[in-house]
N, C-alpha and C positions, 0 to 999 in steps of 0.2 A: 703148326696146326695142333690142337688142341685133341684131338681120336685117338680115344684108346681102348676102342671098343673091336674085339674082347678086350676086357682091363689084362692088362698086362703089370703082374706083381712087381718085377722091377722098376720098369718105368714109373708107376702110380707111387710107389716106396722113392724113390729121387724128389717126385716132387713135394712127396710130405715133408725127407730131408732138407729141401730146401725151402719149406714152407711158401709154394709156389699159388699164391693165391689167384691166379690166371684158372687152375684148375675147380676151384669152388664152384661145388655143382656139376662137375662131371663125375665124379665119383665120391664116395663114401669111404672114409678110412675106419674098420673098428679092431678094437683095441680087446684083445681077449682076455688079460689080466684083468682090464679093469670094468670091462662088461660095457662101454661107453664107446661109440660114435661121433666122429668129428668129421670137420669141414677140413683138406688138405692143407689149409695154411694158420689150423689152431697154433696159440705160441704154447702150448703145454710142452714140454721134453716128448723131442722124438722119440716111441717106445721102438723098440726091437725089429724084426723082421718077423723073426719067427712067432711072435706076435702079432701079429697085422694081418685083417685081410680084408678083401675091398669088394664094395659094392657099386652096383651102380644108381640105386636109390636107396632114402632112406627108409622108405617101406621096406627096401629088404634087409636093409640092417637089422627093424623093428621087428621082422617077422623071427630071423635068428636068435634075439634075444638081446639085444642089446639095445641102452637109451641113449638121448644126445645128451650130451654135451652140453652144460650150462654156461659155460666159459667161451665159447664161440660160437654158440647158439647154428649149427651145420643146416638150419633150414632155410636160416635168412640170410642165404645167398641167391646168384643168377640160380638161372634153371641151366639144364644142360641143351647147349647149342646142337645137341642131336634132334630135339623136337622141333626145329623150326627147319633142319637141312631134311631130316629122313620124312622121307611119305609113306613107310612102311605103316604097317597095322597095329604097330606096339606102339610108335611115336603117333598116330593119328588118336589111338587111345588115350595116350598121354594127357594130349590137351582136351579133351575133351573132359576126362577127370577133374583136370584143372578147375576147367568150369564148370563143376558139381554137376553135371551129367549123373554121376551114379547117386548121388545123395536125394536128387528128384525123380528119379524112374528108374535106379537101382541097375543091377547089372545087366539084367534084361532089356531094361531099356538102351544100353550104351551098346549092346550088342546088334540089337535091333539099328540102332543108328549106323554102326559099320558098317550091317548088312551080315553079320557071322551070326553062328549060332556060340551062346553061353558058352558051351564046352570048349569049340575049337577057341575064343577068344582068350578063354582062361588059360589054356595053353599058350600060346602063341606067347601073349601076356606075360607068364611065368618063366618061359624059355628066356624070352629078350634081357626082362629087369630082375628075374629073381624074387618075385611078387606075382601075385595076381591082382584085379580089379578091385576084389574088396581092400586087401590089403593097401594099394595104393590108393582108396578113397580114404581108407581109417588115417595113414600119414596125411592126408590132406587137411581132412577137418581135425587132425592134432594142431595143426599149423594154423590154421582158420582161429582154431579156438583160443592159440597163444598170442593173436593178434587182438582177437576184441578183450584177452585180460588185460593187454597190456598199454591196449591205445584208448580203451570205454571204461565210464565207472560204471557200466551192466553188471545184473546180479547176475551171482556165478549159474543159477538153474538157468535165466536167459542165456546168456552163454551155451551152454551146452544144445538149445535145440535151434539157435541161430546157425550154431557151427555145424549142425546135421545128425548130432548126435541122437538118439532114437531115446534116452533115458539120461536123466541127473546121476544116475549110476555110472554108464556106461561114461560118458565125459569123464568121471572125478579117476575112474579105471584107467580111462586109456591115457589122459595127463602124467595119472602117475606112473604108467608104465613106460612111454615116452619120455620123461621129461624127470623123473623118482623123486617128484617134489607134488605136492598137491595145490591145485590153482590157485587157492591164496596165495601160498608161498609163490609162486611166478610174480602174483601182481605185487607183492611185498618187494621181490630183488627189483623189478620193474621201474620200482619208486626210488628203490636207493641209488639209480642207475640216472635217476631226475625225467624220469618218464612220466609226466602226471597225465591222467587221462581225462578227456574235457566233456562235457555231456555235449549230444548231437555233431561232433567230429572227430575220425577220424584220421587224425595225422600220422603216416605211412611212409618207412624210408626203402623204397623201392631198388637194390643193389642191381650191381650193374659192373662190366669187367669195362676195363681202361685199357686205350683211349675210348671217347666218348664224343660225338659230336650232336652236344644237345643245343647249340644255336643253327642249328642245320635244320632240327626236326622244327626249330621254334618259329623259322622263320617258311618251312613246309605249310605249318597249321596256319600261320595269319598271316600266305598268299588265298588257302583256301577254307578259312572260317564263314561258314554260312549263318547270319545276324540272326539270333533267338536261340541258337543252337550251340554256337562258338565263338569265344573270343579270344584274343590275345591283348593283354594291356599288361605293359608297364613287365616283362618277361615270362608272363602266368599265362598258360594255355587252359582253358577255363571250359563245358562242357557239359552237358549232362548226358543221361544214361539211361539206356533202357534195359532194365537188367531182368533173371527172371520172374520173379518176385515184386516190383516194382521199379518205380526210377530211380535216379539218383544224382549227383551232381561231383564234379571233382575238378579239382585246380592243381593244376602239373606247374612245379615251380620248374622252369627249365633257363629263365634267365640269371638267378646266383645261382645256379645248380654247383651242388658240393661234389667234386670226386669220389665218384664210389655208389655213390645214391639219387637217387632222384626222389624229391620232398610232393609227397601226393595229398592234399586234406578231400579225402573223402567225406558227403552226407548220402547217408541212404536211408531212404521210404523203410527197406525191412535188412536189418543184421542179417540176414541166411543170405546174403545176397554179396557179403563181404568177400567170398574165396573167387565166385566169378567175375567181381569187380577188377580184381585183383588181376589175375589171370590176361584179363583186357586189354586193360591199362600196358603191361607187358609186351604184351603182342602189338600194340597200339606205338610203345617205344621202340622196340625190339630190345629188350632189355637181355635174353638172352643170346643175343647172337657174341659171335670169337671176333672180334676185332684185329686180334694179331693174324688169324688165320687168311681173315678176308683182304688185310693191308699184303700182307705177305704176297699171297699169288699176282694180286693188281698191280702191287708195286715190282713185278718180273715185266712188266710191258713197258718200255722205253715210253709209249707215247700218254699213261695213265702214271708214270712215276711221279711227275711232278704236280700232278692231283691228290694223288692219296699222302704226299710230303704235304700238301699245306690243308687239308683236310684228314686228319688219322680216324680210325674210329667211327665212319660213314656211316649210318643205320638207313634202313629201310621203314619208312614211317607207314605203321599200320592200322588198325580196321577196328574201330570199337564197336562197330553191330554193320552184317553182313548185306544186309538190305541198302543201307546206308551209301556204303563204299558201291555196290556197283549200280546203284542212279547216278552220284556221282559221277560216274565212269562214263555212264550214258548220257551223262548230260552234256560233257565235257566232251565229246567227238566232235572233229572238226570246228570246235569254235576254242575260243581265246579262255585260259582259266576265270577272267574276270566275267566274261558272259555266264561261263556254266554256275559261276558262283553264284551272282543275280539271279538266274533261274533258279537256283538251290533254293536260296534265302527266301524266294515268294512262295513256292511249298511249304518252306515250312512255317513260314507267317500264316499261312492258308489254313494247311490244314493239321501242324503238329498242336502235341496234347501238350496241355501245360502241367509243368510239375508243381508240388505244393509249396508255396509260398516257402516253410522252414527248412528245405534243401538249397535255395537260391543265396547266395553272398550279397548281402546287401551294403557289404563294407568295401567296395572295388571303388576309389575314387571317385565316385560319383556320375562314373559314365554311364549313358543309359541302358546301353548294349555291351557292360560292360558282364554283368551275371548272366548267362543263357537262362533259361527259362521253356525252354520248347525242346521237346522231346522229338526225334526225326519221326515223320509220317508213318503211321502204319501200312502193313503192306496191301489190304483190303479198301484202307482208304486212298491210296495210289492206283488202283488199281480201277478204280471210277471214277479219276479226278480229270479236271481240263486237266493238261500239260502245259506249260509254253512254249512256241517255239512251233519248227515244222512238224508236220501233222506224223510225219517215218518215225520222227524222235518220238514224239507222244505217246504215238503204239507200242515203240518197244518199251517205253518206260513201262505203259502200262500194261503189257503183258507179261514184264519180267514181275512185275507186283502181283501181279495174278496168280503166276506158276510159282508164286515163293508162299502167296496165303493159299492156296488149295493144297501145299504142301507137296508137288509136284519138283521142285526146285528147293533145294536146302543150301543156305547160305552160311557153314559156321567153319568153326575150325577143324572138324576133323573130316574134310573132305578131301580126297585124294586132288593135286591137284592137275591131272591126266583127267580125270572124271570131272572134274569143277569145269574142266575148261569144254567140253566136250558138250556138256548139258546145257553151260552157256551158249556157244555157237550155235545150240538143234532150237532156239529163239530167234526166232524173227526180227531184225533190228542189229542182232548183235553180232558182231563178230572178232578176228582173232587175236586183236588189240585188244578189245576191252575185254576178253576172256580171258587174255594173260596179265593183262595190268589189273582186274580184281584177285586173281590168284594169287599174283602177288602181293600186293595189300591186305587181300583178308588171310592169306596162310603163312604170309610170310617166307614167301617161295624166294627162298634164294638164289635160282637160277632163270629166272627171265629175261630175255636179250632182249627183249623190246625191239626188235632192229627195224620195225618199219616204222617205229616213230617219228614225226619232224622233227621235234626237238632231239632225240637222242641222235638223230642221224646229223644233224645241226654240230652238236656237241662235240660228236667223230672229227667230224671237218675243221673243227675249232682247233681241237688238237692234232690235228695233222693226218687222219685216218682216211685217206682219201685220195683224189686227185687234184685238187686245189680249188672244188667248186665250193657252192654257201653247202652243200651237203652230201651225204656219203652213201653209195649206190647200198642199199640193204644185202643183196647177197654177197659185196662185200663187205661190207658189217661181221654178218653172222659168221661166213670165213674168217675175219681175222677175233671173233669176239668167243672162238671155239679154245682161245688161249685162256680166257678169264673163269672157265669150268671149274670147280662148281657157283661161282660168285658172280654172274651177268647181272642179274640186278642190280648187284652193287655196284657194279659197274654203270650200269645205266645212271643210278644217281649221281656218279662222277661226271658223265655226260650232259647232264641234264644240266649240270652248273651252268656247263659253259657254254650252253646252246646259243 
């Protein structure tokens, strides 16, 4: 397992030594002779010991005083597998960050969304990563901003207030304090690196630690692609978005997907819109989860070994907008995935918005449903719509649309998910199934047993978890699935295979 939180100086120093790229994005290595910050698996000559000291973001490297690294560029790596396992208030912040949370309604706001007050979050905040909230915003739209130099020919002042930045100052400042090059110069190396930037898309190489099981997620998305919304053709998970600022569209290369990366061409309505795009997409992969960590413990259960052998690298495929995932969720109770699908897809023929015509790929072999074009239903319009289906379903759907537009119900990433699931159940319709299968999908909850599932209980049976019926009594499930702590979800999708 990949925890080294406290960072521990000698451990964190082994894997620089061995230039262990597993740990990219769990920590920060900076180098005090030479004022520079690296990614644990930079090839620069390992400096010293007593040289070295470690962070656990780059924001706190930045705030110390030291810049990255242009040679291994330590931003564009995974994220730390702590944000998707911890539900603490520092990791809950985290992503919230991510998705420019503070760059729209600033610290105050992101506090308010915890439910803390500024002070205490700032602390808390500070304690954990060695940063507080500003600070880990200003790292963020540094990173934001070296992607639209490097992937858009946008004038360098557009730049600077796509990426959140408050001034043309304050951007060309904090580039060169981060980076001790000024944003020309990035998009100059950029070029001679054969990175040329295309007007109206961004092309995005999304990293990711190995192994990787991205015909797992590809063939997740197109059992349940709902038609105007999603496609799969030809190995491209295709898509659009509702992002804050406007929509957007993106096509996940997932069938050549290259080791190491996953190939994203973004189009978005408004560039500010780029860092939460981003962030999505991510969580949508699980781009930062530990693979080694999670095969490790699974593969200690005799009857899960030979699952995670012919499958390495498992991901839990998540939630690009939280309304979304759990209709989904509700639609999908007790009926067959291809029904809830059908129901999907008449919503959102009905009543989703359409995006502008120059975000859509008009270059997708000619299939009709081949470019989504429909944006998922609002929650105000779900919220007054027929339903299809039984009249129990219909209500909770549209009560859950209700208590999510009155803003009663928050559906995002930084919700505990103990409290996600809690608010869920106190809804009519819903219960403890679909309040742990949205938790998991939209936070990324790595420990969900799912055990009163069919199918996962199905899957138990398949592999021999059982008494030799078609399925596997739940309370023994959850007994025997107390071995696979903290990784049940992932387990479940083990399960699921073989249902």
């Amino acid at each position: 397992m990949l925890e080294v939180r406290p960072l521990d100086t000698e451990r964190c120093y082994r894997a620089v030594a061995s230039r262990d790229a597993r740990f990219d994005g769990v920590f920060i290595t900076a180098v005090r002779t030479t004022g520079i910050y690296c990614r644990p698996s930079c090839p620069a000559t390992t400096p010293r010991l007593r040289n070295v000291e470690f962070f656990t973001t780059a924001a706190a490297a930045q705030q110390n005083g030291y810049r990255a690294c242009r040679r291994c560029l330590p931003d564009a790596v995974p994220g730390s597998p702590d944000w998707n396992s911890r539900s603490d208030l520092a990791a809950r912040a985290m992503r919230l960050i991510a998705d420019g949370v503070v760059e729209r309604t600033g610290v105050a706001g992101l506090a308010a969304r915890l439910g803390y007050s500024e002070r205490h979050l700032t602390r808390i905040v500070t304690a954990e990563l060695g940063a507080g909230p500003l600070a880990l915003a200003r790292a963020h739209r540094a990173h934001t901003a070296r992607l639209l130099i490097e992937t858009t020919p946008m004038a360098m002042a557009d730049i600077a207030f796509a990426a959140g930045f408050a001034s043309v100052r304050q951007f060309n400042d904090t580039v060169r304090e981060v980076y001790a090059v000024t944003p020309s110069v990035l998009r100059r190396e950029s070029a001679r690196r054969g990175t040329t930037p295309v007007a109206g898309t961004l092309s995005l190489r999304l990293p990711h630690r190995q192994p990787f099981d991205a015909a797992g997620l590809l063939a997740h998305f197109a059992g349940r692609a709902l038609d105007g919304l999603e496609s799969v053709v030809d190995g491209v998970y295709r898509r659009t978005l509702r992002l804050p600022h406007g929509p957007g569209t993106v096509a996940l290369h997932l069938g050549d997907h290259t080791p190491g990366h996953v190939r994203a061409d973004l189009r978005l309505a408004e560039p500010r819109d780029l860092g939460p795009a981003v962030a999505r997409l991510r969580r949508l992969l699980d781009l930062d989860a530990d693979p080694i960590a999670v095969d490790t413990v699974l593969a200690e259960d005799p009857a899960l070994a030979a699952a995670v052998a012919v499958v390495p690298g498992i991901r839990l495929p998540g939630a690009a907008d939280g309304l979304e995932i759990a209709v989904k969720a509700l639609l999908g109770q007790q009926v067959s995935v291809g029904a809830a699908r059908t129901t999907g897809a008449r919503l959102v023929a009905r009543l989703g918005e359409a995006v502008p015509l120059d975000l859509t790929d008009t270059e997708v072999g000619g299939a009709a449903d081949a470019s989504p074009a429909l944006l998922f239903p609002s929650a105000a319009s779900l919220a007054e719509a027929e339903i299809p289906g039984p009249a129990r379903r219909a209500a909770a759907v549209r009560g859950l649309a209700a208590a999510v537009a009155d803003g009663s119900l928050v559906l995002d990433a930084g919700r505990d998910p103990a409290g996600l699931r809690t608010d869920l159940e106190a809804l009519p319709g819903v219960g403890p199934w679909t309040a742990g299968y949205v938790a998991m999908r939209l936070l990324g909850d790595p420990d969900e047993p799912l055990v009163s599932d069919l199918a996962v209980r199905r899957g138990a049976a398949a592999l021999g978890l059982g008494t030799g019926g078609r399925t596997t009594d739940p309370a023994a499930l959850a007994d025997h699935a107390l071995a696979w702590r903290p990784w049940r979800s992932y387990a479940a999708q083990h399960l699921w295979r073989h249902a």
